[in-house]
N, C-alpha and C positions, 0 to 999 in steps of 0.2 A: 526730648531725650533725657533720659536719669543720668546725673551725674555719678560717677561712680571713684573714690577717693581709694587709692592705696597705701599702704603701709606693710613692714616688716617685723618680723617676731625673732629677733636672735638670741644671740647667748645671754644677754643680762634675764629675760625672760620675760614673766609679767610682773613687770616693776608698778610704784604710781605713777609715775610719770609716762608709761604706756598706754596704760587708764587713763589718763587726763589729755593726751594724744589725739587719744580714740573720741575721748568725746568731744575733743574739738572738728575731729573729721569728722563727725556726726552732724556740729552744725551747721556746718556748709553743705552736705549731703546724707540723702536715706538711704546709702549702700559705700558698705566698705570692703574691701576684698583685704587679707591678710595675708600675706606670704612668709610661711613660718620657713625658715632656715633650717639647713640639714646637723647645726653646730648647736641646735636649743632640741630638736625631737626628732629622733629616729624612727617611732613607732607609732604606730596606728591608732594604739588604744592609750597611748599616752597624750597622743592629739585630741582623741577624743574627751579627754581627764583638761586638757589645756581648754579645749571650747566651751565646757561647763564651766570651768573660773573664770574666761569671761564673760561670759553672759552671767552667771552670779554676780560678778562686778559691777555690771555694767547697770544690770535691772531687768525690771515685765516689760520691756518695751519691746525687745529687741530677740529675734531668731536670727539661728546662724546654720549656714549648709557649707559642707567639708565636698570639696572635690580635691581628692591628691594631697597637697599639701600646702593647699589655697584654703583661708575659710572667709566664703564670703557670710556679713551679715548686714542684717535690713534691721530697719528702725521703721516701728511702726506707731500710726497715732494717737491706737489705744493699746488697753494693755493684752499682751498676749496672753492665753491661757495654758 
């Protein structure tokens, strides 16, 4: 069974120290779910503006899928295209 690691997105935003978070839940686990807070992003398309800075942050390794205002993402072996 995939372990699957969570974490929260509030109002400080995406700081480094969220980034460096994230990649430590990474290496314990190849799945992160993100629960962004209603106090950091109201809107749809500004979630979607927040999921492109992390994955630009993060790197080619990694996809991410938005259900609501969950984003989960997978770390993969090689790089994604």
């Amino acid at each position: 069974m995939a372990i699957i690691k969570q974490i929260q997105l509030g109002k400080k935003g995406i700081t480094e120290n969220f980034i460096e978070n994230l990649k430590v839940q990474f290496s314990k686990a190849n799945n992160v779910k993100i629960s962004v807070l209603s106090s950091f992003c109201r809107d749809k398309k500004e979630l979607k503006r927040v999921v492109e800075e992390i994955l630009e942050k993060l790197g080619k390794n990694y996809t991410a899928k938005t259900i609501g205002y969950t984003i989960n993402i997978k770390k993969w072996r090689k790089e994604v295209r």
